[in-house]
C-alpha positions in Angstrom: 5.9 -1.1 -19.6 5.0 2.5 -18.7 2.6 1.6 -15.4 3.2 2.7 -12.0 5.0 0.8 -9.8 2.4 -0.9 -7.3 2.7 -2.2 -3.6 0.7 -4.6 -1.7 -1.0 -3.2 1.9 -0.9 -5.6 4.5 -3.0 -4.7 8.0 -5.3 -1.6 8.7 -9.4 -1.7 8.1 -10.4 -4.8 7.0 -13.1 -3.2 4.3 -9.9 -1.2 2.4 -11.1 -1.2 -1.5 -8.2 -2.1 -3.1 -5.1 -4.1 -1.8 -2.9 -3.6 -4.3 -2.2 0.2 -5.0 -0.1 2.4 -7.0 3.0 3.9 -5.2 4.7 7.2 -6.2 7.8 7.0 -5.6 8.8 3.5 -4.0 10.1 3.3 -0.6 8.3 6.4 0.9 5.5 6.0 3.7 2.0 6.1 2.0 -1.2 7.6 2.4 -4.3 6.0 1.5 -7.3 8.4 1.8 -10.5 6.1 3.5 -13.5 7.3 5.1 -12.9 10.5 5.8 -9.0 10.8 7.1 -6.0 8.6 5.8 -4.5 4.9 7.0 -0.6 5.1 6.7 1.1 2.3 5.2 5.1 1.9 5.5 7.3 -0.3 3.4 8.9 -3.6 4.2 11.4 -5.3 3.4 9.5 -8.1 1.9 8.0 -9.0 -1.4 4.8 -11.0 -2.2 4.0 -13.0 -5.5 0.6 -11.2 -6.5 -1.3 -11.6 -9.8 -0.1 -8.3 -10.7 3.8 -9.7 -10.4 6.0 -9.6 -7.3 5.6 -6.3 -5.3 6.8 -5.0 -2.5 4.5 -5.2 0.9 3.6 -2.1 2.9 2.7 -2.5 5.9 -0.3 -0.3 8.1 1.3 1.8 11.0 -1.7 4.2 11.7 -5.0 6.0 10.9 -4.6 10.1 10.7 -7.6 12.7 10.3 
C-alpha cells in the first residue's frame, strides 16, 4: 500500500509516453505536460482491468499551451 492512486488515459496524441499515470487527487481534470504545452484528460465514469489493477479511465478533452 502507500502508491498513488493511478488512472488510465484514453484518446489525445497517439505517441503519449505513458498510459497509465498517477492522479493527485482522484476525480479532478488532469494535466499531462507533452511537447511543450499540456493535453487535458477528464474522468469517467468507467473503470478498465489494467495490469496495474482496475483504474478509473480519463478521458482526453483538449490540448492547452
Amino acid at each position: 500500500m502507500g502508491s498513488a492512486p493511478k488512472a488510465v488515459l484514453e484518446g489525445g496524441p497517439t505517441d503519449l509516453p505513458q498510459r497509465i499515470v498517477p492522479i493527485t487527487p482522484p476525480g479532478v481534470e488532469l494535466r499531462v505536460q507533452f511537447n511543450g504545452g499540456y493535453e487535458r484528460f477528464k474522468v469517467t465514469p468507467r473503470w478498465q482491468d489494467t495490469s496495474q489493477g482496475n483504474l478509473p479511465v480519463y478521458e482526453w478533452v483538449a490540448r492547452v499551451e
